[in-house]
N, C-alpha and C positions, 0 to 999 in steps of 0.2 A: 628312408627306413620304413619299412614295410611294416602296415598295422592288421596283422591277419592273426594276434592271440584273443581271442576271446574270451572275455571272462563275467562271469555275473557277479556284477555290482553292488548291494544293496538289492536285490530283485532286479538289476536292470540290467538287459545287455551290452555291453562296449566291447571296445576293441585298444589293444593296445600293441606295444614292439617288444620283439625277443630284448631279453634283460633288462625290460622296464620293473622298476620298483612296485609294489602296490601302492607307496607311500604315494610315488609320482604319479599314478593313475590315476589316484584317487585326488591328488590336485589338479588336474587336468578338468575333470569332472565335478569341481566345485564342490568336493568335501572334501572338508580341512578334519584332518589325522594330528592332536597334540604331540610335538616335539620341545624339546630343552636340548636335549644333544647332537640334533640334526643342522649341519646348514647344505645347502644343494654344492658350493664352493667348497667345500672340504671331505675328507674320507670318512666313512662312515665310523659310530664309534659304538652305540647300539647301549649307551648307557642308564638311560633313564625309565627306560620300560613305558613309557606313556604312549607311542604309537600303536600297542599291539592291536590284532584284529584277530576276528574269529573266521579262518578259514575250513571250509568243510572237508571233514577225514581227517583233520591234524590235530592231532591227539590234545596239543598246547596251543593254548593264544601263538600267535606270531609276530614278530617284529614287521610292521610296514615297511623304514626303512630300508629295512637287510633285503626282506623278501621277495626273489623275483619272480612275475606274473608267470604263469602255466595256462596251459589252452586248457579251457573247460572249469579252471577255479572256480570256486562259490565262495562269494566275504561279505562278510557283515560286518561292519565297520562301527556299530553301537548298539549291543545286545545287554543285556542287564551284569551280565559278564565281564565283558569286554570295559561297560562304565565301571564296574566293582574295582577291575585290576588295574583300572587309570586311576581311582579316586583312592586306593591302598600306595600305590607308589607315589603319588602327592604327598599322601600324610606323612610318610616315612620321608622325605625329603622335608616335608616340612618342619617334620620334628626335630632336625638335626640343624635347624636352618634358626642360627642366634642374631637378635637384634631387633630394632620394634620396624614394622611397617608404616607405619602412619604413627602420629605424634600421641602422647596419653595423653593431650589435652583434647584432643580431636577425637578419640576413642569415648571420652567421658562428654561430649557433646552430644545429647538426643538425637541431632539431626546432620550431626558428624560435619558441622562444619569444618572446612581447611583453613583451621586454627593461622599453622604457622605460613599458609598461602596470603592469607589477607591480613594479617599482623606486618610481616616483612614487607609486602606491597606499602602498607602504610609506614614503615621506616624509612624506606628509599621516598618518600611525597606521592608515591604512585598510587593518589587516591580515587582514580577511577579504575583502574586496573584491581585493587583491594576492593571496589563495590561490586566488580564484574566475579570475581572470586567467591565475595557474599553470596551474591544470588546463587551459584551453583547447589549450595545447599540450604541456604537461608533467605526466605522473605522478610520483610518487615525489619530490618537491620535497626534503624533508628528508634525503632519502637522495643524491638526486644535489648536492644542496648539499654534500655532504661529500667527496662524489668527482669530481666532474667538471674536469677541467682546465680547463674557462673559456675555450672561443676566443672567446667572446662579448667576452672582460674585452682579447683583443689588438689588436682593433679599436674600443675603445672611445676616441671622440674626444677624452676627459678626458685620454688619454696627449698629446694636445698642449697641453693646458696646464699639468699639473703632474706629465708624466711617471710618472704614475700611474692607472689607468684606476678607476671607478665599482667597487666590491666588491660585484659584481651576483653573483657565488655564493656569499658570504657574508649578503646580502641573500636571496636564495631559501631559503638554511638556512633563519633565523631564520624566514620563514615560513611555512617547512612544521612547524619545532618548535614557532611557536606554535600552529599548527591541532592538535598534538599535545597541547601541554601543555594546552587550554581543552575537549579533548573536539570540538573544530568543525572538523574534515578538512575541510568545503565542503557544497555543498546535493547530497544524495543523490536527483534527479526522480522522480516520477512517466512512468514509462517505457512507453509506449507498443508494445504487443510487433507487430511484423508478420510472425510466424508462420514464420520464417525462422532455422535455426540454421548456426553457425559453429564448427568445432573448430578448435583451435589448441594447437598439438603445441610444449612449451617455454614453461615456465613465466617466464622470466629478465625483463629490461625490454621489449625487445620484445613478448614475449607480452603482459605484461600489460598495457601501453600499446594493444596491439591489444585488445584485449579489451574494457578500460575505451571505446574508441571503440566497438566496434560494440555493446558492451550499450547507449548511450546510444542509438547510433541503432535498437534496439529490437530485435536478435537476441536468441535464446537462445544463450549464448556456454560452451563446457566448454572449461577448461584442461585438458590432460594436461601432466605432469611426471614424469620418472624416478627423480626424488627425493622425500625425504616430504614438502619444505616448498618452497615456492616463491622466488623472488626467482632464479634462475639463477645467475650470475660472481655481481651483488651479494652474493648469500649466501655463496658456497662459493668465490672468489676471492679476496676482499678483507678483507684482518683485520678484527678485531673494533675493536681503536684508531682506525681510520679510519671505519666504520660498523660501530656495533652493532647486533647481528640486531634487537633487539627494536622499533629504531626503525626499520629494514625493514618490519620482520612488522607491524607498525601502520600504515604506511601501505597496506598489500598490506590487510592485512582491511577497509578501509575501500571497497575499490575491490571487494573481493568482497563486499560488504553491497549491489552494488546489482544482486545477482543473478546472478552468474556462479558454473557449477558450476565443481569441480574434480577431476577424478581425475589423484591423487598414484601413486607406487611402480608409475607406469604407462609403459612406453618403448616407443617404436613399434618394430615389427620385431619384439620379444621380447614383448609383451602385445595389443598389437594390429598391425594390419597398415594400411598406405596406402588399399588399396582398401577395406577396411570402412569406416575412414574417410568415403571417397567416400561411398557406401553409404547411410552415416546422416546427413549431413550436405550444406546445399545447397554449402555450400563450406571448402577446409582450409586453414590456411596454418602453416606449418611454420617454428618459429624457433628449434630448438633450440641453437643456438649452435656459439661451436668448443670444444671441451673437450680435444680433443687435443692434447699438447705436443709440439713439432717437434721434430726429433729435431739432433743435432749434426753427424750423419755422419762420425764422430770413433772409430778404431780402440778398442775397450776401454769405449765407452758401455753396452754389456751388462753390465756388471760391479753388484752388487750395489752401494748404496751412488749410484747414480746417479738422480736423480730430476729429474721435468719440473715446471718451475716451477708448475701448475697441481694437478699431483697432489700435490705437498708441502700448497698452501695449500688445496686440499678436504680436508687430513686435519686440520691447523692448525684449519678453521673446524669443522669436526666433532669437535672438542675431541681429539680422540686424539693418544696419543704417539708422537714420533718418535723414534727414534734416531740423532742426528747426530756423533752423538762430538765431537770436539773443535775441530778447523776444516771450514771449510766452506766451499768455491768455488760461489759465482751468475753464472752466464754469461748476459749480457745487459745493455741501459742503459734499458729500459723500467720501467713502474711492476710487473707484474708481477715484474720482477728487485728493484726496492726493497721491494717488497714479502714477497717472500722472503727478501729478507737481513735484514728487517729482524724479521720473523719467528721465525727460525735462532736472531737474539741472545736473544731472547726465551724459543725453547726451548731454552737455555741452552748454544750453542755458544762456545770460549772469542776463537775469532778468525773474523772471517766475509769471504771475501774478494769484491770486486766485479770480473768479468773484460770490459773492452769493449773493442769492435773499433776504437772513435776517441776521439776526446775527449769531455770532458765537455760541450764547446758543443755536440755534436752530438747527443748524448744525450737518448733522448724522454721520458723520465721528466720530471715536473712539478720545476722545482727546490727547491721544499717540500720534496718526496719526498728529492729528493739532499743536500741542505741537512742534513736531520735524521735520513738515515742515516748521514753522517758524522760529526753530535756524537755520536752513541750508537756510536760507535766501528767503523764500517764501512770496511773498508780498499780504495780504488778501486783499481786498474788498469786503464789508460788502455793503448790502442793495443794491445790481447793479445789473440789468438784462440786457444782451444784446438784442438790437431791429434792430440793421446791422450789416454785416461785410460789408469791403471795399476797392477796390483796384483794380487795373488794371491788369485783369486776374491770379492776386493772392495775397493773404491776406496783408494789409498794416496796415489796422486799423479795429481796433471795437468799436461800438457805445455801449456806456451804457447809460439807464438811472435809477436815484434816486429811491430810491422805500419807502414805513414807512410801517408799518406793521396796519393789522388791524382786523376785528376778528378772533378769529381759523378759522381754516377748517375742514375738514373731516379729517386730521390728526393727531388733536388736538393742531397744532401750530399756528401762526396768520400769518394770511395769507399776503404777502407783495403784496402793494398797489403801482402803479407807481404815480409818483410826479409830470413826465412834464419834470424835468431838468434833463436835458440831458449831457453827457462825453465822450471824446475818449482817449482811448490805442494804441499807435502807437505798433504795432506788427507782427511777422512774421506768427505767427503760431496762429491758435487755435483750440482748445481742447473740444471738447464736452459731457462733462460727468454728463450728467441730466438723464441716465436712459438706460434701455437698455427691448430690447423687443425680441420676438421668432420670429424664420422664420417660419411657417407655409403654407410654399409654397408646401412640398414633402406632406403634408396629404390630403383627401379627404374633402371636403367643410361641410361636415355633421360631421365634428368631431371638427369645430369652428366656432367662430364671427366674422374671421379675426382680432383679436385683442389678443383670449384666446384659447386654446383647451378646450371643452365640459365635466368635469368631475365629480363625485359624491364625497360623502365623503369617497369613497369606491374607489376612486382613479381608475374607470373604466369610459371609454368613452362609446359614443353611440353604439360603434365597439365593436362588443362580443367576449372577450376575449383580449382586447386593454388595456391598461393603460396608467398612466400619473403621474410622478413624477416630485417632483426639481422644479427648476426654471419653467419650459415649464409649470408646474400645477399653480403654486401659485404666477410668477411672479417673479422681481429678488429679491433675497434675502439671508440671510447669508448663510454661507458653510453646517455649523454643521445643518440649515435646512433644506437641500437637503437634506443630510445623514440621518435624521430621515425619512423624507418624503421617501427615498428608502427603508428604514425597514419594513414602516407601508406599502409600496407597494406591497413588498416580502410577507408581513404575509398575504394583500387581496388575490393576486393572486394564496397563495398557500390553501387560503379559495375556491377560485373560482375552482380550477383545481381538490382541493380534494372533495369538496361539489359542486360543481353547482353554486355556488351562491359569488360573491366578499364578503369580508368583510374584514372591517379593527376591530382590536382590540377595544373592548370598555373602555374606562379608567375611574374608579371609584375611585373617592379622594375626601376622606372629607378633606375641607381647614381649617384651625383654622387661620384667618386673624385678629385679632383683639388684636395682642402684638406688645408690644414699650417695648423703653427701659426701661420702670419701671420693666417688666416683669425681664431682667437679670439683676442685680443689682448686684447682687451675685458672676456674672461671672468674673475672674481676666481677667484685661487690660492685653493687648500682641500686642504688635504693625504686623503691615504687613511686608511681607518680600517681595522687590523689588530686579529685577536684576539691574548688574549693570549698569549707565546707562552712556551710550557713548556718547563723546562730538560730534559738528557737523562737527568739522574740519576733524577729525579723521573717522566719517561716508563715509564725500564726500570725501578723500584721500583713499578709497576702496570703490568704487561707488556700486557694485553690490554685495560685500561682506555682508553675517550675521553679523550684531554685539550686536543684542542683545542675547547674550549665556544662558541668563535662568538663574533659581534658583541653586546653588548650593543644594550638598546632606543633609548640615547641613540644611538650609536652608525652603528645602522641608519638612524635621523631624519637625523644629519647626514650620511653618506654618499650617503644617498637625495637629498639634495639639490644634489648635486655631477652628477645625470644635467643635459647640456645639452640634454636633449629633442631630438635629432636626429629626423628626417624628418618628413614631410608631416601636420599637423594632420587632414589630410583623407582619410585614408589608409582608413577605413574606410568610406567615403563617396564617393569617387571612381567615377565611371563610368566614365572612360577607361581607368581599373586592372583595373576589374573584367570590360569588355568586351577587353579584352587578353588577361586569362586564361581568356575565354569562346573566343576566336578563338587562342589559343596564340600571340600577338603577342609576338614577338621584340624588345625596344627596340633590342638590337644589330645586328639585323638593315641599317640605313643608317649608319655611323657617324657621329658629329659631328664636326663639321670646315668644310671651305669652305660645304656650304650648309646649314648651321643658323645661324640669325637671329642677330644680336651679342645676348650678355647684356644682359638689361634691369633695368629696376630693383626693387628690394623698397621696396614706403614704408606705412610703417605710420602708420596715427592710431587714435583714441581706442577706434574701434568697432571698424576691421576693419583685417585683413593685404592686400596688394597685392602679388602675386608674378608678375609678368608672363613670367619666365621657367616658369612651369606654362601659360600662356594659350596653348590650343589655337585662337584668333580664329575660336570656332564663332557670335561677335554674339552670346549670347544677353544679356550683361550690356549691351549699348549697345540691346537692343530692348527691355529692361526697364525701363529707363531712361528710354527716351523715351515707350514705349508704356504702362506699367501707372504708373511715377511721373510723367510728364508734364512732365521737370527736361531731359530729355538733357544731363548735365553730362560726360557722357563718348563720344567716337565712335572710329573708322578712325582712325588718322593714318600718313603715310607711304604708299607700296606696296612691295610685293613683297617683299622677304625681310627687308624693315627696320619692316613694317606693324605694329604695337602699338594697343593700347587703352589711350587716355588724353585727361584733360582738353583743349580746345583752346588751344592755345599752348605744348604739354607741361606747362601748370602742374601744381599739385600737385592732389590732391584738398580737399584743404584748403583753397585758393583760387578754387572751382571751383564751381558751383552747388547741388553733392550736397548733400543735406538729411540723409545719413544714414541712408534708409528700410529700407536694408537686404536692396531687391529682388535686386538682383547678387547679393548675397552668396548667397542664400537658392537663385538658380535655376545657378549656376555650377556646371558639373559636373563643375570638376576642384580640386587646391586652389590657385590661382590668386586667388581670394577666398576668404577665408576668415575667421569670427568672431574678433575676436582677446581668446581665452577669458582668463578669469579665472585660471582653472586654467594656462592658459600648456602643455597637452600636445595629443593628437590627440583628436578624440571618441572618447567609447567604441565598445568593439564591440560596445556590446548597450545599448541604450537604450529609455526607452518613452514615449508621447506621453500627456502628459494635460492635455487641452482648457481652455480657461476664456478668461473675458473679461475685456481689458487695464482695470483701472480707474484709469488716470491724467487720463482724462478722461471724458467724458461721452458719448461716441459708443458706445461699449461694441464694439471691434472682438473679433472672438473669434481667440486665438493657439493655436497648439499650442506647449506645454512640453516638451520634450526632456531629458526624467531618466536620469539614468545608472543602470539598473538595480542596480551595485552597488553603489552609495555614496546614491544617493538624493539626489544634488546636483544640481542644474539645467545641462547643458550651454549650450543652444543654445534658442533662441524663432522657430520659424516661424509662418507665415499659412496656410492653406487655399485655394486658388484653387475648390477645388471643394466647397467646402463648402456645402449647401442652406439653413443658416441663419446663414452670415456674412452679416454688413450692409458687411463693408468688402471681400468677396470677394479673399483672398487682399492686400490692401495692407494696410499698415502704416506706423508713424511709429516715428522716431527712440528714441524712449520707448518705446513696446511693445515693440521691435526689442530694444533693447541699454539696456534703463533697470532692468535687474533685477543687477547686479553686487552692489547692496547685500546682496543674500540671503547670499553667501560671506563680508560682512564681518567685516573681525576685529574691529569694537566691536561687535557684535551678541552681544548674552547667550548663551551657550551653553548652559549651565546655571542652573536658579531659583538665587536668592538670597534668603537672610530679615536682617532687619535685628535686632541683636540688641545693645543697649548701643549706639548709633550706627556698626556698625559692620556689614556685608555678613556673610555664610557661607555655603558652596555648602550645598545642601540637594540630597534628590532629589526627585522628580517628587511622588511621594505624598506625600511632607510638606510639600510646598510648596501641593498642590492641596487638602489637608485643614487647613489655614491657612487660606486663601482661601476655601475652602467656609464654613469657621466665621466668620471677619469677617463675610464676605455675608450669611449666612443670620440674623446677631447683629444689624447694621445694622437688615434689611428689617424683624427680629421688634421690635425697639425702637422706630424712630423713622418706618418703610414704606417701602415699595419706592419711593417716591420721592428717598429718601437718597442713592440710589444712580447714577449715572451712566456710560456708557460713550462712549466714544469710539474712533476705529480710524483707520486709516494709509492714506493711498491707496498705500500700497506693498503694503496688503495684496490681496487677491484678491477678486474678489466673492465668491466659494465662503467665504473665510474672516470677510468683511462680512455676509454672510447668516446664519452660523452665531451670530456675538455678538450681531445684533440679536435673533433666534429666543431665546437666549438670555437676556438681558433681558426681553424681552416675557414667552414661556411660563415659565421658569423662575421670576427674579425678580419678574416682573410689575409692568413699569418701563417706560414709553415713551421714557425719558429714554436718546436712544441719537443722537446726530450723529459729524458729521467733524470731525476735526482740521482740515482745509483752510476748516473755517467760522468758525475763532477769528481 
C-alpha cells in the first residue's frame, strides 16, 4: 500500500494511504483521537462525536473516524474548539448517563479512599491485599483508623437498612494493626528515580501523604519538621489513649524506608529560608499546618493560668507537667475541646468543666468523644460563652454568659444569640479550644492575607513552583483531609515539574442521589459490629493507655460483609469516566430532568449484568453482535429519547437468540455490560493478563486471564482481536467466556489433606508433597513406572496439562497419562 498522501499533522508532515482514516493516521503517529463508538474490528457508526478534528477549509469539525485523508490536508487535532466540542458531547452523555460511579462512601472520604475495595478485601481475610488497596489513597491506615470521624461511615447506604452504617474505620484499623502486627506494612517498589527533587516543609499527614506519593512516583523527597519527630497534630495534638505514638511512628518509618530524607529540629524562616528552598529544589510545597490557638477575645485572657487548647495538648504529648490546679474550664465543643478535658482529668484536675456556645446537637466533637467525656465525669455547659476571665495575676474565675440560639449561619447551624445573664466558674485553669490558625510569619507577604496563604485549586501559590497543602491550605480540619489534600498536591506538583503547568486531578462522578430505603428492602438486616467498650473507671485507672482495641477478626469478616457493594462494577474500566476526566467533563453540567430518556431496566442472567440506564447507544454491542458473533440477538428499538438496546420484541435476553459469547460484554465501554463476577464487587484497580488457551474443547481458542494482581484470583476472561497467533481472532464461546467460576469454588480443596485412620487432616504443602513424592517414587521403585497413572480435568489449563504429562513422562517415566473426559 503505497504511502504517497501527505497531510500536515498537528504542524507536522507525514504520509499516509488512499483511504486511510485520519482517526488511523493519527494512531499511527502516536496521537490518540477519544472514541466510545469506534472499534478498528467493526463498521463504523460515527455516534458519539468525541473524535472530531479541525480540518482546514471545512466549514464543521470532522469526524476522524469517518474521514478519509486527502493530499495536502491540514488537522489540528486539539484546538480550544475541537476540546470545547469533545468536553459538550461528554456532558451530554454524561447527563443522561444513571447510577453512581464510585460508592457515596468513597465520595464523602477527603482522600477518596476505595471504601468498598478494602472493606471486601477484608471480608474475603484478604488482609494484605485490603492494606495494598489502603495505600492507594490512604497513609497512616492504623493511625487514622483510630481517629478519623468517619464521613465515609454517614453516607454509608447500610444506614438505610439497619440504621447502622458498614464500620468501615474500624475496619481500616484492624488493617493497618495487622500490617503492623505481621511486620507486612505493604510492598516497598523498586523506585524508579527521575532525577527530580521535592521539599516539603511539615512533617504532619499531609506532608507525609505527599511525600509517600511523589517518592513513589520517583522524586528525591526531604521532609523538614520543626519538631524532632514527625507525625504533626497526629503526634503532638491527639493523646496518647486515642493514638499511641509508637503506632504512629511505625507506620511513618515504613513510609520513610522507601527513601525519603528527613531533617527534623528544622523550621522555615528560623533555620532555613523559602528562597533557599526554591534554590535547591525543583519544586516546595509547604504544609505546615495551623498550630496556632485562637484566641477568645475575652478581657483577662492574659492572665497566667490561660491556655490554648493546642498548647496544653503539645505539652500532654510531650510527657511534661502541667499545673492545673484544681478545676478547670475548656472552651469549645470540638474534638480538640474533648480532647482537652479529657486530658485535664487525667492530669489530675478535681472538676473539669465543658463551656459551649449551643447545644449538644450542634456540637462537632465525634459523639464517642462526647459520650465518654461525660462517663469520666466531664461537666458540659451548654448555651455559655465566656465574655472575662478574672483574677489577680492569674486565672480565678470565668464569666459566662446565657446565650439561645437563633437563625443558622454560614454553617448551616443556628447561630447562638447572647441573653444579658450573666455566670461565673470559680477555676484555676482555662483552656481555649475555639479554633486554631497558621503562623504565617516565615512566608513572604505576596503569598497571604495574613489570615490564609494565596492558593488555586491547583494547590500552587503566587510563588512559581510553591504549594500549599493540609491544614495551612484549607484551614483546620480532619487528618484523613490533609492526607488527601497531600495526594492531590503530589499529583499537581508532579503535573507542574513534568508538564510546566500545576494540575490537580479532575474527578468525574455521576452521583445517583435519589435512594431510600424503599430502594433495599430486599437486603437482609445485620446488625453493626462495635469494639468493646470500656468502662470509665477502668479508662482513668490507665490514664494515657489505649483501651479501645478495635474489631476483633471474627468481627471484621462479618461486618465486612454487610458492605452492599454500591457503584459501578466497571468503575475502573470505564471510558466514558475516564475521558471525562481527561476533558474535565461536568456530569452536572445538563441537569436530569425532561430530556433524559425514562429509566430503563437492570436484568441480570447467569453470565452477565444489563444496566441500560449506563448505555451511552454508542452500537458498539449491537455491531458485535451481529458482526463478530453472527447471532444479532440484540438491535435499536424505539427512536429518539425512548431509543434503547434490546432483544426484538423487548424480550428478555434470556429469550433471545444470544449464545452467551460474551462479545458485548468484553467491547462495552461503559458499565452498561458488565461480567457478572463471582466476587459480586468492581474489577480491580490493578490487574494483569496472563495468556493461555481455553481447553474445553478442542479448537484451542487462546483467552487473556485477567488476575487481580492482589489477591491472585481470576476477575474477568477476554479474547484478543489482535492477536498474531489466535486461531479464533478475538471470538469466543460461552465456556471460555464465563465457564471458569469453578476456580473460586467453595468445594474446591484449599488446602492438602492426608488421610489418616480414615479420617482427612489439614497438612501443609511440604508434607503433603514429601508424602506424595514418597508413594510415587515407592510405586515406580517396586512394581514400575507403569503402576502409576495420571489423569487431569478439562477444567484445568493446557499450561497446567502440559506440565503433569512432562511430569509423568520425564519424571516418572510413564506414558500412562489421559483425560478424564475419555472415561
Amino acid at each position: 500500500m503505497d504511502r504517497d498522501v501527505k497531510v500536515i499533522l498537528n504542524g507536522k508532515e507525514v504520509f499516509g494511504y488512499r483511504g486511510q482514516k485520519i482517526l488511523e493516521l493519527c494512531a499511527e503517529n502516536g496521537i490518540e483521537i477519544p472514541t466510545l463508538c469506534y472499534d478498528p474490528h467493526l463498521t463504523l457508526h460515527g455516534g458519539c462525536s468525541l473524535c472530531l478534528v479541525e480540518v482546514k477549509g471545512a466549514r464543521n469539525l470532522v469526524r476522524a473516524c469517518a474521514m478519509p485523508i486527502n493530499n495536502g490536508m491540514e488537522i489540528q487535532t486539539m484546538t480550544d474548539r475541537v476540546y470545547g466540542a469533545r468536553q459538550l458531547a461528554l456532558q451530554l452523555l454524561l447527563s443522561d448517563h444513571v447510577g453512581d460511579c464510585r460508592p457515596p462512601c468513597q465520595l464523602a472520604c477527603p482522600a477518596r479512599g476505595d471504601v468498598k475495595g478494602y472493606v471486601n478485601y477484608a471480608a474475603e481475610g484478604e488482609y494484605r491485599a485490603s492494606l495494598e488497596a489502603l495505600h492507594d489513597n490512604i497513609t497512616l491506615p492504623a493511625s487514622i483508623g483510630r481517629i478519623c470521624p468517619a464521613p465515609c461511615e454517614e453516607k454509608c447506604r447500610r444506614n438505610f437498612v439497619d440504621e447502622e452504617p458498614v464500620s468501615i474505620r474500624e475496619i481500616k484499623r484492624f488493617i493497618g494493626d495487622w500490617g503492623i502486627a505481621t511486620g507486612d506494612l505493604g510492598t516497598i517498589p523498586e523506585i524508579k528515580e527521575n532525577g527530580k527533587k521535592v521539599a516539603i516543609v511539615g512533617g504532619g499527614p499531609a506532608g507525609i501523604s505527599a511525600a509517600y506519593y511523589l517518592r513513589r512516583m520517583g522524586y528525591a523527597v526531604t521532609l523538614f519538621d520543626k519538631e524532632s519527630a514527625l507525625g504533626g497534630m497526629m503526634r503532638y495534638g491527639i493523646p496518647d489513649y486515642r493514638l499511641p505514638q509508637p503506632i504512629l511512628q511505625k507506620e511513618i518509618d515504613w513510609i520513610l524506608a522507601h527513601g525519603i530524607e528527613t531533617r527534623l529540629n528544622t523550621a522555615l524562616g528560623r533555620d532555613v529560608t523559602l528562597e533557599e528552598l526554591r534554590k535547591s529544589y525543583d519544586s516546595v510545597l509547604l504544609a505546615m499546618g495551623c498550630w496556632k490557638s485562637m484566641p477568645m477575645k475575652v478581657p483577662g485572657e492574659d492572665l497566667k493560668g490561660v491556655l490554648g487548647g493546642i498548647n496544653f495538648l503539645y505539652e500532654v504529648n510531650n510527657g511534661r507537667k502541667v499545673d492545673l490546679g484544681s478545676n478547670v474550664a475548656v472552651i469549645g465543643g470540638g474534638n480538640t475541646a474533648m480532647d482537652a478535658a479529657r486530658s485535664a482529668l487525667r492530669y489530675g484536675a478535681g472538676k473539669v468543666y465543658v463551656v459551649y456556645r449551643r447545644t449538644r446537637e450542634e456540637m462537632p466533637a465525634e459523639k464517642v468523644e462526647i459520650d465518654e467525656a461525660m462517663e469520666e465525669g466531664v461537666e458540659f455547659i451548654f448555651l455559655a460563652a465566656p465574655v472575662a476571665v478574672e483574677g489577680n495575676g492569674k486565672v480565678e474565675r470565668i464569666v459566662c454568659e446565657r446565650m439561645e440560639l437563633g437563625e443558622p449561619d454560614a454553617s448551616g447551624r443556628r447561630r447562638p444569640v447572647p441573653t444579658g445573664e450573666q455566670f461565673t466558674l470559680e477555676v484555676d485553669t482555662v483552656i481555649a479550644a475555639i479554633g486554631q490558625g497558621a503562623d504565617l510569619s516565615p512566608l513572604p507577604g505576596e503569598m497571604h492575607d495574613g489570615r490564609k496563604v494565596s492558593s488555586d485549586k491547583h494547590f500552587a501559590t503566587p510563588m512559581e513552583g510553591v504549594f500549599v497543602c493540609g491544614d495551612l491550605n484549607t484551614g483546620p480540619d480532619i487528618a484523613v483531609s490533609a492526607i488527601g489534600e497531600g495526594h492531590w498536591a503530589a499529583e499537581s506538583i508532579n503535573h507542574f515539574i513534568q508538564e510546566g503547568v500545576p494540575h490537580r486531578p479532575f474527578e468525574c462522578d455521576v452521583i445517583q442521589d435519589d435512594l431510600g430505603p424503599e430502594d433495599f428492602l430486599d437486603e437482609e438486616k445485620q446488625p453493626q459490629e462495635h469494639p468493646v467498650h470500656c468502662p470509665a473507671d477502668v479508662r482513668l485507672s490507665r490514664p494515657f493507655e489505649e483501651y479501645n482495641l478495635g474489631l476483633s477478626e471474627e468481627q471484621v469478616l462479618r461486618d465486612g460483609s454487610r458492605c452492599m457493594k454500591c457503584g459501578c462494577a466497571d468503575v475502573h474500566e470505564c471510558k466514558l469516566r475516564k475521558l471525562g476526566a481527561d476533558y474535565e467533563a461536568d456530569p452536572e453540567t445538563f441537569p436530569k430532568g425532561e430530556y433524559s430518556r425514562p429509566q430503563r431496566t437492570v436484568e441480570a442472567n447467569k453470565y452477565y449484568l444489563r444496566n441500560m440506564d449506563k448505555c451511552i447507544s454508542c452500537g458498539v454491542c449491537v455491531r458485535a453482535c451481529s458482526q463478530q458473533a453472527i447471532y444479532s440477538a440484540i438491535d435499536f428499538q424505539y427512536r429518539g429519547i425512548k431509543t434503547l438496546i434490546a432483544p426484538a420484541l423487548d424480550k428478555g435476553i434470556e429469550d433471545s437468540t444470544c449464545v452467551f459469547c460474551g462479545q458485548c460484554v468484553q467491547l462495552c465501554p461503559t458499565g452498561a455490560l458488565t461480567e457478572n463476577s463471582v466476587h459480586g464487587i468492581s474489577r480491580p484497580s490493578r490487574s494483569r493478563v496472563v495468556k493461555t488457551i481455553c481447553s474445553y474443547c478442542g479448537v484451542g481458542c487462546e483467552l487473556n486471564i485477567h488476575v487481580d494482581e492482589l489477591t491472585g484470583k481470576i476477575w474477568n476472561v477476554t479474547s484478543d482481536y489482535d492477536s498474531g497467533t489466535s486461531m479464533n481472532k478475538g471470538r469466543c464461546c460461552v465456556k471460555g467466556r464465563f465457564g471458569w467460576s469453578f476456580v473460586h469454588s467453595e468445594d474446591r480443596l484449599r488446602k492438602p489433606l492426608i488421610k489418616e485412620n480414615g479420617v482427612f487432616r489439614e497438612a501443609s504443602w511440604d508434607e503433603a508433597l514429601d508424602l506424595v513424592a514418597k508413594k510415587f517414587t515407592g510405586l515406580r521403585d517396586t512394581s514400575g513406572p507403569d503402576s502409576l497413572a495420571f489423569f487431569t480435568s478439562a477444567r484445568c489449563t493446557n499450561e497446567e496439562n502440559y506440565l503433569l504429562q512432562r511430569f509423568a513422562r520425564e519424571v516418572m517415566g510413564t506414558n500412562n497419562v489421559d483425560h478424564c473426559a475419555h472415561l
